[in-house]
C-alpha positions, -999 to 999 in steps of 0.1 A, spaced: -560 -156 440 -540 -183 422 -555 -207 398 -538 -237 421 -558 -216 449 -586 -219 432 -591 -252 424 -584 -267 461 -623 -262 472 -627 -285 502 -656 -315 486 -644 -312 450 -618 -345 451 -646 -368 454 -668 -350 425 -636 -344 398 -631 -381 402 -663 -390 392 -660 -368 368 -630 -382 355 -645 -414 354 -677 -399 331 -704 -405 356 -735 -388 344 -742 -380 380 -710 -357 383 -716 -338 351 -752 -330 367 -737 -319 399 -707 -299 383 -734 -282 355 -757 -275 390 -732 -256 408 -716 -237 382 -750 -225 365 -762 -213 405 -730 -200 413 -727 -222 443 -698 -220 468 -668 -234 448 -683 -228 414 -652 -203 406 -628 -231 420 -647 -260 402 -644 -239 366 -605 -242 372 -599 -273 380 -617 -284 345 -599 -257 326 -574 -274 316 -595 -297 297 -614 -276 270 -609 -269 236 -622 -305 224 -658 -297 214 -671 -279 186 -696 -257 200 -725 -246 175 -751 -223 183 -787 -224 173 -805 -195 173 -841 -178 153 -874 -167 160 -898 -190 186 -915 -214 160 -887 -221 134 -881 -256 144 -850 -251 165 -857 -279 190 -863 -302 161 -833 -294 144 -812 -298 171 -828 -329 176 -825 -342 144 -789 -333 144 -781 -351 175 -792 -378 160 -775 -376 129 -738 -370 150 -750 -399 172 -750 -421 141 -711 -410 135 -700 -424 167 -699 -386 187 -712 -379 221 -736 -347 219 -744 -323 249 -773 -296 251 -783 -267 263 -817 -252 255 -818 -220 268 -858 -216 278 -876 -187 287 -874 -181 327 -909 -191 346 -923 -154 361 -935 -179 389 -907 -203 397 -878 -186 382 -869 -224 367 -866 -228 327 -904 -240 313 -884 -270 297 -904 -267 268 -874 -274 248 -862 -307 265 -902 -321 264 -897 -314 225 -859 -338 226 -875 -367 241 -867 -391 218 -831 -386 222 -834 -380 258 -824 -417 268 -794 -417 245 -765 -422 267 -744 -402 243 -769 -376 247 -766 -353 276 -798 -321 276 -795 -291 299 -819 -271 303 -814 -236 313 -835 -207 323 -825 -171 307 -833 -157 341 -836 -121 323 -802 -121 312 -800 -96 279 -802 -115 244 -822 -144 258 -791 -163 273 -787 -175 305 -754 -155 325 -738 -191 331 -741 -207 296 -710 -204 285 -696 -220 321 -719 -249 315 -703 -252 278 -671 -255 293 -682 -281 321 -699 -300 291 -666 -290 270 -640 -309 296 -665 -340 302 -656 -347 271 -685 -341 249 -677 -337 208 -701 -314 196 -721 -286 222 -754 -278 203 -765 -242 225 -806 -236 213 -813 -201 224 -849 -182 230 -847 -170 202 -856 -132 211 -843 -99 215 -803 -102 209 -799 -139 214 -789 -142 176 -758 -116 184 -751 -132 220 -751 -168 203 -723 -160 180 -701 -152 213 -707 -183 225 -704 -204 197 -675 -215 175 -706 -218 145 -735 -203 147 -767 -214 126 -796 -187 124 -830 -208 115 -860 -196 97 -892 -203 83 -909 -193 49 -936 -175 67 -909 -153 83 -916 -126 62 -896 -109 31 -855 -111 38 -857 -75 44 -876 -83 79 -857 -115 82 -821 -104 78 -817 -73 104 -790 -55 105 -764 -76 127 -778 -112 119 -762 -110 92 -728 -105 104 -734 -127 136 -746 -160 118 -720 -185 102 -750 -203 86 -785 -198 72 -812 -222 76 -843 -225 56 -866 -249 79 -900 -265 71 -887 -258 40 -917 -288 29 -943 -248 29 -952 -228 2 -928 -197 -2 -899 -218 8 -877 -214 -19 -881 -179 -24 -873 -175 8 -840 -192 5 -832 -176 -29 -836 -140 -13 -815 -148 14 -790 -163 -10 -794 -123 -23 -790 -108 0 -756 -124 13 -743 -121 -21 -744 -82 -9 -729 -90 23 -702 -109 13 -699 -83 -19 -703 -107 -49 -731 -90 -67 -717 -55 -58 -676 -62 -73 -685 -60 -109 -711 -29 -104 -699 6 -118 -705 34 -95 -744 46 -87 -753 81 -75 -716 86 -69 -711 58 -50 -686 26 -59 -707 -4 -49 -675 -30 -53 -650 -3 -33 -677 -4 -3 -681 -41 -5 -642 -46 -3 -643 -22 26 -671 -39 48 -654 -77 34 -618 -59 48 -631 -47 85 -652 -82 90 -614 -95 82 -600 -109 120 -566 -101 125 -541 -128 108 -570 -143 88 -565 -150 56 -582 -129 31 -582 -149 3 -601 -176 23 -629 -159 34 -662 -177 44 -692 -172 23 -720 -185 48 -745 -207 28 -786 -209 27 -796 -245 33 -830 -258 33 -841 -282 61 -877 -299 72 -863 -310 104 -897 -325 112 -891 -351 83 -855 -351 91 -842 -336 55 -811 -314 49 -797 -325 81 -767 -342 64 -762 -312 42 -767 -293 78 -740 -310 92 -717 -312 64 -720 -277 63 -706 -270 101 -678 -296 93 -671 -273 60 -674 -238 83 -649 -257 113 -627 -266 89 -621 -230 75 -621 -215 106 -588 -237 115 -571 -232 85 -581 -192 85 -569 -191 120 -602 -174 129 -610 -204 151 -584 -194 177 -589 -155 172 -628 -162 180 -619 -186 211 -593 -161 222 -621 -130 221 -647 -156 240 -622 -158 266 -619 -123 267 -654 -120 268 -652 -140 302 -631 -122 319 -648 -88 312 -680 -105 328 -665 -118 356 -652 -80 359 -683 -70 360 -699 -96 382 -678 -89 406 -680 -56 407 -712 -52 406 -716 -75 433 -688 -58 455 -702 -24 447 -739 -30 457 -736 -53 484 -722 -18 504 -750 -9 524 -729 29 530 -734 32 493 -769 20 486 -772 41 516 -764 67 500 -782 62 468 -813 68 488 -805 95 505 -799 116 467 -832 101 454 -853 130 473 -830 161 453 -833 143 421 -872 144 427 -872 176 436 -852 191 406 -818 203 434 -797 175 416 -797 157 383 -794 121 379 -758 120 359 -750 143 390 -755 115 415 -740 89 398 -710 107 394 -711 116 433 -717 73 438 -691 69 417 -660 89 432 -676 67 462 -670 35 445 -635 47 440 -629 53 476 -642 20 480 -625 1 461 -591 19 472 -598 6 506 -609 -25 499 -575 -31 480 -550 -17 509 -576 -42 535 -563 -70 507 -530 -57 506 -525 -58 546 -540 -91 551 -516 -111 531 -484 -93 545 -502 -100 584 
């Protein structure tokens, strides 16, 4: 189906001219039907396609206690104060009772929740992987082509959420606290690659500073500044491996000599310092992504990201909402029981069914628009 197709959904005229006009009202009602996948949501998403690309969207991410809600507030406040219209979405833990987000998050915001520059979304993870809600990046773009200047994302803060953050995000900040433990703990494998930023918060504790200096350490390896003038150990050229890892990190077209060294700041969001230095950091990291050229190569791989889930979404939906084939999937579960059949076995049988499927669901198509 066409994209002009798409974005003729009987209901919408009334609801994209409101929208237009920057009722608050609208923006609820888009963000509600795009977020439950109501009828038209696909159709809705197209209409305000055109429109993105305006806000700079900046991911907050760490473990549950770091101050994320705080520091997100404090930074609204502190874009408020520049004149810019801020949107939010804190991605809560789902309720096992309701299914809703807790909305611990937005109780924490209140002081900025009457802020008509200020819009707050919250959103429940509803078990997606990583801690992020399947339709967060749809509600970014909703927020996106309202017309909002900066998307602040706050995440669980579990799991994968740090990785999954950084492929929703143009910057992604990764917040911690002294009592996080040593940077060994803190600084996994992968959080270091996936954060833009490094945040020291309630940085006001003991340990605070060593903290941040070990950090500052440690991505002085990553980035392969204390390694370059190392001679070899054990056989091993520190400064070759460190140009290696520096090289694949590299995005196609970006320029090398212009690479990002992500800093280690030190915040007390609760008494609302570092937040300048915060924000004057994200300015500094959006500013080299434009001129690197990475900006675009990130936006381009979110977009791909999209369409691989909708890929999937749909399929998965199409395939399981057969009853001949869930059908059958009961019908093997007695012979994988009892030994006769493997499970690899049986998918492989479902799956030369889900080709036969999808073959005739695609000569149905094909018929229907020649009748």
């Amino acid at each position: 189906m066409s994209t002009t197709a798409r974005a003729t959904f009987p209901g919408h005229a009334k609801l994209l001219e409101e929208f237009a006009a920057r009722r608050p009202s609208a923006l609820a009602r888009a963000i509600s039907i795009v977020e439950n996948r109501r009828a038209g949501a696909a159709q809705l998403l197209a209409a305000l396609h055109p429109k993105l690309g305006r806000a700079r969207r900046i991911g907050i991410t760490g473990p549950p206690g770091a101050g994320k809600s705080t520091l997100t507030t404090r930074l609204a406040e502190h874009y408020r104060k520049l004149g810019l219209t801020v949107g939010i979405i804190a991605v809560d833990p789902t309720s096992p009772f309701t299914g809703g987000a807790l909305l611990g998050d937005r109780i924490r915001m209140e002081s900025v929740a009457l802020d008509s520059g200020i819009f707050i979304r919250s959103m429940a993870t509803r078990g997606a992987l990583g801690g992020l809600a399947a339709a967060t990046r749809d509600v970014c773009d909703v927020l996106d082509a309202y017309g909002f200047d900066r998307l602040l994302v706050e995440t669980v803060g579990v799991g994968q959420s740090e990785l999954d953050v950084a492929r929703t995000a143009d910057t992604s900040v990764l917040v911690i606290v002294p009592e996080s433990g040593d940077s060994i703990q803190t600084l996994k494998a992968g959080l270091m690659e996936a954060a833009d930023l490094f945040v020291v918060n309630k940085a006001d504790r003991p340990g605070a500073d060593r903290m941040r200096h070990e950090m500052k350490l440690m991505l002085g390896l990553r980035m392969g500044q204390l390694a370059r003038n190392l001679p070899a150990h054990h056989g091993v050229d520190l400064a070759h491996v460190s140009r290696k890892a520096r090289a694949e990190r590299q995005a196609p077209g970006e320029n090398n000599e212009a690479l990002w060294v992500p800093p280690a700041l030190a915040t007390s969001a609760e008494r609302g310092e570092g937040i300048e230095e915060l924000a004057t950091a994200l300015d500094a990291h959006f500013d080299y992504l434009e001129k690197s050229g990475t900006l675009s190569s990130r936006r381009r791989s979110r977009l791909r990201d999209r369409v691989v889930e909708g890929v999937d979404r749909e399929l998965h939906e199409r395939i399981w909402n057969d009853r001949s084939l869930t059908a059958r999937l009961e019908s093997l579960l007695p012979d994988v029981e009892n030994g006769r059949t493997t499970p690899l076995a049986a998918s492989e049988e479902l799956v030369a069914q889900v080709a036969t499927l999808l073959s005739h669901s695609r000569s149905t198509n094909s018929e229907s628009e020649v009748a």
